[in-house]
C-alpha positions in Angstrom: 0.3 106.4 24.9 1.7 102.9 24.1 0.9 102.6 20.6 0.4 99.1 19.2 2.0 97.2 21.5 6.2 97.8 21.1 8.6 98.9 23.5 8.3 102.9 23.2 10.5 104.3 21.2 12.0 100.7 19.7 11.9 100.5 15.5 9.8 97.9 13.7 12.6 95.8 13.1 14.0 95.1 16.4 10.4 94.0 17.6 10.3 91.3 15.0 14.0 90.0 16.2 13.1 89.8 19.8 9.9 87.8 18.1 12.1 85.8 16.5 14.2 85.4 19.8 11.0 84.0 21.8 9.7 81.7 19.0 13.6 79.9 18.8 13.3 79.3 22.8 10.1 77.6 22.8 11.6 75.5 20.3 14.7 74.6 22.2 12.7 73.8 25.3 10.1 71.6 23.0 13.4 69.5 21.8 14.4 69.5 25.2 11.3 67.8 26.7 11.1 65.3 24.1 14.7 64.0 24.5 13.7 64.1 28.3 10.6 61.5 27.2 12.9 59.6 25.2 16.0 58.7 26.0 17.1 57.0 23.2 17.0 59.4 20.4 14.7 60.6 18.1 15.6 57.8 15.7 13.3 54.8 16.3 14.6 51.8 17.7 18.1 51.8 16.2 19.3 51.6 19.8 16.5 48.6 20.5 13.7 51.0 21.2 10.3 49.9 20.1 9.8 48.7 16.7 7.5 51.0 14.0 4.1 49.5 13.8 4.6 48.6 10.1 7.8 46.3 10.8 6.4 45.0 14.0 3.5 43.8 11.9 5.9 42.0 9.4 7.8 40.6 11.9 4.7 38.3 13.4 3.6 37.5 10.1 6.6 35.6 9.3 6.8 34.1 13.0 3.3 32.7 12.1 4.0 31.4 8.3 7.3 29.5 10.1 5.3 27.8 13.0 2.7 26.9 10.0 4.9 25.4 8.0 4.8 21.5 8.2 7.9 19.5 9.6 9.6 18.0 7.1 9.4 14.3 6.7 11.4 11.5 4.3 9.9 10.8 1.5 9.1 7.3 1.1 12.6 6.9 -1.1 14.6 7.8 2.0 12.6 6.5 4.8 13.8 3.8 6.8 12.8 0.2 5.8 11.9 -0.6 9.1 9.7 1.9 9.4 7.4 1.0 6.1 4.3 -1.8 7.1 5.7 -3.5 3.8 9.3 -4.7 6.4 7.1 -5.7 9.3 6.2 -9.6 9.5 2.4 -9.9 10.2 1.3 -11.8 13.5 -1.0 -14.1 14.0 -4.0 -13.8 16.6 -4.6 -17.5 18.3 -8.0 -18.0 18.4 -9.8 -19.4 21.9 -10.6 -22.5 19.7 -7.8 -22.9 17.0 -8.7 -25.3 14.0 -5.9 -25.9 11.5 -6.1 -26.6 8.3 -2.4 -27.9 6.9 -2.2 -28.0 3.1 0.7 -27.7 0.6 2.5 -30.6 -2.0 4.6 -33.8 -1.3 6.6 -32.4 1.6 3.1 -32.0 3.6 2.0 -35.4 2.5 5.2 -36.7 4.5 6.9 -38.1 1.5 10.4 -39.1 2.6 9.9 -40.1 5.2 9.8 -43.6 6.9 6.0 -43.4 7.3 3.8 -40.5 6.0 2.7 -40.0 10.1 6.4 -39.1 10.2 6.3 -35.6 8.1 7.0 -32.5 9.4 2.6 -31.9 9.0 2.1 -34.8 11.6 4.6 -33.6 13.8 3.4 -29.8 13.9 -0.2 -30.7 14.3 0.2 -33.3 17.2 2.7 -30.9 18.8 -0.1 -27.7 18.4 -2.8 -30.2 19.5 -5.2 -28.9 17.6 -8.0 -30.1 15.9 -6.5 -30.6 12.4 -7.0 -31.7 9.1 -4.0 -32.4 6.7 -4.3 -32.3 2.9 -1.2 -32.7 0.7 -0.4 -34.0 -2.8 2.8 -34.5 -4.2 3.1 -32.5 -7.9 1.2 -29.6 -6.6 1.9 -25.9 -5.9 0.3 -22.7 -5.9 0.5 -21.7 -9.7 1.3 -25.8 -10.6 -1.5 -28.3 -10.7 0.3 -31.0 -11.2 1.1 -33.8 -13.6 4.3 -33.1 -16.3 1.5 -30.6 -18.3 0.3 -28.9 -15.1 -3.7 -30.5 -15.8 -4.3 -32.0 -12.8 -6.2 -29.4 -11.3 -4.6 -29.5 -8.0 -3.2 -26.0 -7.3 -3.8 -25.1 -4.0 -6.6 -23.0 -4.5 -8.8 -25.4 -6.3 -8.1 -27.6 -3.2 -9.4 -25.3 -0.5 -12.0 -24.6 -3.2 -12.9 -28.5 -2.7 -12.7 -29.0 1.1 -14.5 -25.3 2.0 -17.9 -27.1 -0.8 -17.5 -30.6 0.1 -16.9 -30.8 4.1 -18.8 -27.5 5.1 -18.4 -28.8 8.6 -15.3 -28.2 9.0 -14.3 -24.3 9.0 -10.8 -24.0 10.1 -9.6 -20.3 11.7 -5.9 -21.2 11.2 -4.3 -22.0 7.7 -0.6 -23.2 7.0 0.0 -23.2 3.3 3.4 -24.7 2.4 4.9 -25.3 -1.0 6.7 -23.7 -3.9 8.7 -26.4 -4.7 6.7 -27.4 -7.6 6.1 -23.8 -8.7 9.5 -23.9 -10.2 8.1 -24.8 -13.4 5.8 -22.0 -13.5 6.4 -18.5 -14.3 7.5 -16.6 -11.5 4.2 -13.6 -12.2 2.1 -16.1 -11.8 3.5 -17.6 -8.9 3.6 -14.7 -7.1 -0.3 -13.8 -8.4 -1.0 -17.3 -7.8 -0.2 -17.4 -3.7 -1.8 -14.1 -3.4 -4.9 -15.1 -5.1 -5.2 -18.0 -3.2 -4.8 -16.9 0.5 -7.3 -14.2 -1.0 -10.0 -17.1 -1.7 -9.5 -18.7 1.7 -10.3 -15.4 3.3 -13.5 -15.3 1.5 -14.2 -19.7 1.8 -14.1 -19.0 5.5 -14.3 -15.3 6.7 -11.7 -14.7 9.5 -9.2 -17.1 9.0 -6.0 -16.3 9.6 -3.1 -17.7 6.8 0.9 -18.6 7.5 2.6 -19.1 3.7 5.9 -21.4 4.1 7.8 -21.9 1.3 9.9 -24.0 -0.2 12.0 -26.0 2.2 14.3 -28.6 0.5 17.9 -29.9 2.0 21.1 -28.7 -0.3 21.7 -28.6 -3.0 17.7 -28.4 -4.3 17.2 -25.2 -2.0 20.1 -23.2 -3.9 17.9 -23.6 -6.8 15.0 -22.8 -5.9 15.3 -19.5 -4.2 14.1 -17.3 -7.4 10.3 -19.5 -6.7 10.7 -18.9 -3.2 10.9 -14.8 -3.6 8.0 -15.5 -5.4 6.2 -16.8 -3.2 6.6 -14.2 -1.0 5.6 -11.5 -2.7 2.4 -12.9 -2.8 2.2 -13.9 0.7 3.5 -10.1 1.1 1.0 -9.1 -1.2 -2.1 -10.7 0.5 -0.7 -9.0 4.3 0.0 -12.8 5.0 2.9 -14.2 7.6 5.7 -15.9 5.9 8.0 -18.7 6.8 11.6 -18.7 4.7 13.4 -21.3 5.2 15.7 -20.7 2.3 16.9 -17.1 4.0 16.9 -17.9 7.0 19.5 -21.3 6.4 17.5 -23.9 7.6 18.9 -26.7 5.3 22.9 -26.0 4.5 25.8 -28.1 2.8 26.7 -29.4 6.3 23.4 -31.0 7.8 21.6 -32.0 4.7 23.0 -34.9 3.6 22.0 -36.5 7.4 18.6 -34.9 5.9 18.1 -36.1 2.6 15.9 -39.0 1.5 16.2 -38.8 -2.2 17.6 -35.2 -3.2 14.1 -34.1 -3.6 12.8 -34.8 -0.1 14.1 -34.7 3.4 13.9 -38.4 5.1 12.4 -38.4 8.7 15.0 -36.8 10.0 14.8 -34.3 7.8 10.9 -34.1 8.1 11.1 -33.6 12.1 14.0 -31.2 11.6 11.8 -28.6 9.8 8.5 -29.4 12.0 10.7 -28.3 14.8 12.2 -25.1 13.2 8.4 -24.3 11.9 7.5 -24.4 15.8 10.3 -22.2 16.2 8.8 -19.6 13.6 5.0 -19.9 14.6 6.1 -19.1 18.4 7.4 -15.8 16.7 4.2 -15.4 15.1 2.3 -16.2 18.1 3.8 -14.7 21.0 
Protein backbone atom coordinates (compact mmCIF):
# COMPACT_ATOMS: atom_id res chain seq x y z
CA UNK A 1 0.00 0.00 0.00
CA UNK A 2 1.40 3.48 -0.72
CA UNK A 3 0.08 5.32 2.07
CA UNK A 4 -0.42 9.09 1.65
CA UNK A 5 1.65 9.81 -0.97
CA UNK A 6 5.68 9.57 0.36
CA UNK A 7 8.32 7.48 -0.88
CA UNK A 8 7.81 4.08 1.21
CA UNK A 9 9.58 3.80 3.89
CA UNK A 10 11.03 7.70 3.86
CA UNK A 11 10.28 9.85 7.38
CA UNK A 12 8.05 12.87 7.47
CA UNK A 13 10.82 15.05 7.45
CA UNK A 14 12.75 14.29 4.53
CA UNK A 15 9.45 14.58 2.35
CA UNK A 16 9.14 18.17 3.44
CA UNK A 17 13.04 18.89 2.37
CA UNK A 18 12.76 17.36 -1.04
CA UNK A 19 9.40 19.88 -1.00
CA UNK A 20 11.45 22.44 -0.16
CA UNK A 21 14.05 21.35 -2.84
CA UNK A 22 11.30 21.52 -5.78
CA UNK A 23 9.68 24.90 -4.61
CA UNK A 24 13.53 26.65 -4.57
CA UNK A 25 13.98 25.37 -8.44
CA UNK A 26 10.90 26.81 -9.68
CA UNK A 27 12.05 29.82 -8.19
CA UNK A 28 15.48 29.82 -9.80
CA UNK A 29 14.01 29.08 -13.22
CA UNK A 30 11.20 32.00 -12.66
CA UNK A 31 14.37 34.53 -11.98
CA UNK A 32 15.90 32.96 -14.84
CA UNK A 33 13.19 33.75 -17.45
CA UNK A 34 12.72 37.15 -16.24
CA UNK A 35 16.40 38.22 -16.69
CA UNK A 36 16.01 36.37 -20.05
CA UNK A 37 12.89 39.10 -20.86
CA UNK A 38 14.93 41.79 -19.57
CA UNK A 39 18.22 42.30 -20.19
CA UNK A 40 18.93 45.06 -18.35
CA UNK A 41 18.29 44.25 -14.83
CA UNK A 42 15.56 44.10 -12.61
CA UNK A 43 16.25 47.74 -11.58
CA UNK A 44 14.26 50.09 -13.86
CA UNK A 45 15.90 52.10 -16.26
CA UNK A 46 19.13 52.92 -14.43
CA UNK A 47 20.87 51.46 -17.39
CA UNK A 48 18.37 53.76 -19.86
CA UNK A 49 15.61 51.22 -19.88
CA UNK A 50 12.14 52.64 -19.95
CA UNK A 51 11.15 55.21 -17.60
CA UNK A 52 8.33 54.35 -14.55
CA UNK A 53 5.08 55.75 -15.56
CA UNK A 54 5.06 58.25 -12.71
CA UNK A 55 8.39 60.01 -13.83
CA UNK A 56 7.59 59.73 -17.46
CA UNK A 57 4.49 61.66 -16.61
CA UNK A 58 6.56 64.42 -14.90
CA UNK A 59 8.87 64.60 -17.35
CA UNK A 60 6.18 65.87 -20.25
CA UNK A 61 4.66 68.10 -17.96
CA UNK A 62 7.60 70.20 -17.52
CA UNK A 63 8.46 69.85 -21.43
CA UNK A 64 4.95 71.42 -21.84
CA UNK A 65 5.08 74.29 -19.03
CA UNK A 66 8.68 75.29 -20.95
CA UNK A 67 7.24 75.41 -24.60
CA UNK A 68 4.27 77.55 -22.80
CA UNK A 69 6.25 79.82 -21.32
CA UNK A 70 6.35 83.18 -23.33
CA UNK A 71 9.77 84.38 -24.98
CA UNK A 72 11.12 86.93 -23.20
CA UNK A 73 11.05 90.43 -24.60
CA UNK A 74 12.84 93.98 -23.41
CA UNK A 75 10.98 95.91 -21.49
CA UNK A 76 10.29 99.17 -22.86
CA UNK A 77 13.43 100.63 -20.60
CA UNK A 78 15.82 98.44 -22.58
CA UNK A 79 14.37 98.31 -25.94
CA UNK A 80 15.95 99.77 -28.68
CA UNK A 81 15.02 103.46 -29.62
CA UNK A 82 14.70 102.61 -33.09
CA UNK A 83 12.41 100.16 -32.48
CA UNK A 84 9.76 102.46 -30.46
CA UNK A 85 6.99 104.42 -33.12
CA UNK A 86 7.89 107.47 -30.73
CA UNK A 87 11.90 107.39 -32.97
CA UNK A 88 10.30 106.89 -36.27
CA UNK A 89 9.67 110.31 -38.42
CA UNK A 90 5.99 110.09 -39.77
CA UNK A 91 5.54 110.28 -43.70
CA UNK A 92 3.44 112.06 -45.59
CA UNK A 93 0.92 110.51 -48.20
CA UNK A 94 0.74 113.02 -51.45
CA UNK A 95 -2.60 113.28 -52.34
CA UNK A 96 -3.76 112.91 -56.30
CA UNK A 97 -4.63 116.65 -55.91
CA UNK A 98 -2.33 118.31 -53.28
CA UNK A 99 -3.52 121.82 -51.94
CA UNK A 100 -1.16 123.60 -49.56
CA UNK A 101 -1.82 125.62 -47.08
CA UNK A 102 1.73 127.54 -45.86
CA UNK A 103 1.32 129.36 -42.58
CA UNK A 104 3.81 130.30 -39.77
CA UNK A 105 5.33 134.13 -38.56
CA UNK A 106 7.69 136.67 -40.24
CA UNK A 107 10.03 134.23 -41.79
CA UNK A 108 6.83 132.78 -43.94
CA UNK A 109 5.80 136.32 -44.65
CA UNK A 110 9.30 136.66 -46.57
CA UNK A 111 10.63 139.30 -44.26
CA UNK A 112 14.31 139.77 -45.06
CA UNK A 113 14.26 139.46 -47.97
CA UNK A 114 14.58 141.75 -50.99
CA UNK A 115 10.91 141.30 -51.87
CA UNK A 116 8.33 139.27 -49.79
CA UNK A 117 7.93 136.93 -53.31
CA UNK A 118 11.55 136.22 -52.41
CA UNK A 119 10.95 134.03 -49.00
CA UNK A 120 11.58 130.68 -48.56
CA UNK A 121 7.15 130.20 -48.72
CA UNK A 122 7.28 131.61 -52.35
CA UNK A 123 9.97 129.57 -53.40
CA UNK A 124 8.58 126.13 -51.88
CA UNK A 125 5.16 126.69 -53.24
CA UNK A 126 6.16 127.69 -56.96
CA UNK A 127 8.79 124.90 -56.79
CA UNK A 128 5.81 122.12 -55.48
CA UNK A 129 3.43 123.78 -58.02
CA UNK A 130 0.65 123.47 -56.10
CA UNK A 131 -2.31 125.24 -55.70
CA UNK A 132 -1.32 127.37 -52.54
CA UNK A 133 -2.29 129.75 -50.24
CA UNK A 134 0.36 131.55 -47.96
CA UNK A 135 -0.51 133.24 -44.64
CA UNK A 136 2.22 134.65 -42.43
CA UNK A 137 2.51 137.40 -39.78
CA UNK A 138 5.47 138.58 -38.30
CA UNK A 139 5.11 138.54 -34.08
CA UNK A 140 3.32 135.32 -34.24
CA UNK A 141 3.93 131.68 -33.04
CA UNK A 142 2.10 128.80 -31.84
CA UNK A 143 1.66 129.67 -28.06
CA UNK A 144 2.55 133.79 -29.02
CA UNK A 145 -0.13 135.94 -30.45
CA UNK A 146 1.80 138.62 -31.01
CA UNK A 147 2.32 142.25 -29.98
CA UNK A 148 5.01 142.94 -26.79
CA UNK A 149 1.78 141.54 -24.43
CA UNK A 150 1.06 138.52 -26.57
CA UNK A 151 -2.89 140.16 -27.39
CA UNK A 152 -2.93 140.14 -30.81
CA UNK A 153 -4.77 137.10 -31.25
CA UNK A 154 -2.64 135.72 -33.89
CA UNK A 155 -1.38 132.29 -32.72
CA UNK A 156 -1.49 129.98 -35.29
CA UNK A 157 -4.48 128.26 -34.35
CA UNK A 158 -6.81 131.23 -34.20
CA UNK A 159 -5.45 131.76 -37.77
CA UNK A 160 -6.47 128.49 -39.31
CA UNK A 161 -9.46 128.97 -37.03
CA UNK A 162 -10.04 132.26 -39.43
CA UNK A 163 -9.31 130.91 -42.96
CA UNK A 164 -11.09 127.20 -42.30
CA UNK A 165 -14.80 129.93 -41.27
CA UNK A 166 -14.12 132.67 -43.54
CA UNK A 167 -12.81 130.99 -47.08
CA UNK A 168 -14.77 127.57 -46.73
CA UNK A 169 -13.73 127.13 -50.31
CA UNK A 170 -10.66 126.56 -49.92
CA UNK A 171 -9.91 123.09 -48.03
CA UNK A 172 -6.26 122.36 -48.23
CA UNK A 173 -5.03 118.45 -47.76
CA UNK A 174 -1.45 119.56 -47.10
CA UNK A 175 -0.31 121.89 -44.12
CA UNK A 176 3.21 123.32 -43.47
CA UNK A 177 3.30 125.05 -40.20
CA UNK A 178 6.58 126.92 -39.53
CA UNK A 179 7.54 129.03 -36.63
CA UNK A 180 8.81 128.99 -33.06
CA UNK A 181 10.77 131.79 -33.24
CA UNK A 182 8.47 133.92 -31.39
CA UNK A 183 7.43 131.20 -29.00
CA UNK A 184 10.62 132.09 -27.13
CA UNK A 185 8.82 134.32 -25.02
CA UNK A 186 6.35 131.81 -23.99
CA UNK A 187 6.67 129.03 -21.60
CA UNK A 188 8.04 126.12 -22.95
CA UNK A 189 4.55 123.71 -21.58
CA UNK A 190 2.60 125.71 -23.42
CA UNK A 191 4.53 125.70 -26.37
CA UNK A 192 4.76 122.32 -26.63
CA UNK A 193 0.66 122.10 -25.72
CA UNK A 194 0.30 124.84 -27.95
CA UNK A 195 1.64 123.10 -31.41
CA UNK A 196 -0.07 120.00 -30.43
CA UNK A 197 -3.26 121.62 -29.94
CA UNK A 198 -3.16 123.24 -32.95
CA UNK A 199 -2.19 120.60 -35.57
CA UNK A 200 -5.09 118.85 -33.49
CA UNK A 201 -7.71 121.72 -34.66
CA UNK A 202 -6.54 121.55 -38.28
CA UNK A 203 -7.32 117.90 -38.32
CA UNK A 204 -10.75 118.57 -37.20
CA UNK A 205 -11.15 122.26 -39.56
CA UNK A 206 -10.47 120.01 -42.47
CA UNK A 207 -10.72 116.10 -41.89
CA UNK A 208 -7.72 114.41 -43.67
CA UNK A 209 -5.24 116.84 -43.89
CA UNK A 210 -2.08 115.87 -43.48
CA UNK A 211 0.45 118.48 -41.27
CA UNK A 212 4.59 119.05 -41.61
CA UNK A 213 5.65 121.30 -38.29
CA UNK A 214 9.09 123.25 -39.13
CA UNK A 215 10.56 124.95 -36.58
CA UNK A 216 12.52 127.64 -35.84
CA UNK A 217 15.10 128.28 -38.56
CA UNK A 218 17.27 131.50 -37.93
CA UNK A 219 21.07 132.02 -39.18
CA UNK A 220 23.78 132.10 -36.08
CA UNK A 221 23.95 133.29 -33.61
CA UNK A 222 19.81 133.58 -33.05
CA UNK A 223 19.51 129.70 -33.65
CA UNK A 224 21.98 128.80 -30.61
CA UNK A 225 19.38 130.49 -28.63
CA UNK A 226 16.67 129.29 -29.54
CA UNK A 227 17.06 125.62 -29.44
CA UNK A 228 15.19 125.08 -25.84
CA UNK A 229 11.70 126.58 -28.01
CA UNK A 230 12.57 124.46 -30.80
CA UNK A 231 12.49 121.01 -28.57
CA UNK A 232 9.39 122.37 -27.73
CA UNK A 233 8.05 122.47 -30.58
CA UNK A 234 8.65 119.19 -31.29
CA UNK A 235 7.22 117.50 -28.67
CA UNK A 236 4.17 118.75 -29.76
CA UNK A 237 4.51 118.08 -33.29
CA UNK A 238 5.71 114.49 -31.72
CA UNK A 239 2.78 114.60 -29.69
CA UNK A 240 0.08 115.18 -32.39
CA UNK A 241 1.99 111.91 -34.70
CA UNK A 242 2.98 115.07 -36.97
CA UNK A 243 6.31 115.17 -39.35
CA UNK A 244 8.93 117.49 -38.14
CA UNK A 245 11.50 119.66 -39.84
CA UNK A 246 14.69 120.69 -37.51
CA UNK A 247 16.74 122.78 -38.77
CA UNK A 248 18.51 123.71 -35.59
CA UNK A 249 19.78 119.68 -35.27
CA UNK A 250 20.23 119.07 -38.26
CA UNK A 251 22.89 122.43 -38.84
CA UNK A 252 21.26 124.14 -41.45
CA UNK A 253 22.47 127.69 -40.46
CA UNK A 254 26.22 127.48 -38.81
CA UNK A 255 28.88 130.24 -37.85
CA UNK A 256 30.46 129.79 -41.31
CA UNK A 257 27.48 130.54 -43.85
CA UNK A 258 25.31 132.76 -41.94
CA UNK A 259 26.69 135.85 -42.07
CA UNK A 260 26.28 135.56 -46.23
CA UNK A 261 22.69 134.70 -44.81
CA UNK A 262 21.75 137.24 -42.47
CA UNK A 263 19.53 140.25 -43.22
CA UNK A 264 19.21 141.78 -39.84
CA UNK A 265 20.33 139.05 -37.11
CA UNK A 266 16.70 138.18 -36.81
CA UNK A 267 16.04 137.26 -40.40
CA UNK A 268 17.82 135.63 -43.20
CA UNK A 269 18.07 138.10 -46.46
CA UNK A 270 17.17 136.34 -49.80
CA UNK A 271 19.88 134.46 -49.77
CA UNK A 272 19.19 133.20 -46.77
CA UNK A 273 15.37 132.80 -47.54
CA UNK A 274 16.14 130.55 -50.87
CA UNK A 275 18.82 128.71 -48.77
CA UNK A 276 16.20 127.19 -46.39
CA UNK A 277 13.35 126.80 -49.23
CA UNK A 278 15.91 124.63 -50.82
CA UNK A 279 16.92 122.52 -47.72
CA UNK A 280 12.98 122.29 -46.86
CA UNK A 281 12.71 120.57 -50.48
CA UNK A 282 15.40 118.55 -49.36
CA UNK A 283 13.36 117.34 -46.11
CA UNK A 284 9.80 117.05 -47.75
CA UNK A 285 11.41 114.67 -50.52
CA UNK A 286 12.25 112.47 -47.35
CA UNK A 287 8.87 112.85 -46.27
CA UNK A 288 7.50 112.11 -49.61
CA UNK A 289 9.35 109.47 -51.19
Amino acid sequence: MRGNGRRPGAPAGEWVKYAALVVLAVAAFGVAALALLNPNGLGGNESGGAAPPAAASTQVGATAAATAAPTPTASPATASPTASGAARQPKIELPANPVLLILGDSYTFGDGADQPEEGWAYLVADSLGYPTNIDGRGGTGFAWGGGARDDQGGEYEVRLRQTAANNPAFVPNLLILQGGQNDAQADTAEVTAATRQTVEAARRFWPGVQVVVMGPSAPQPLAGDLREVNNAVRAGADAAHAPFIDAIAAGWFTDANSPGFDADGAHPNSAGHAYIAGKFLESWAGLTE
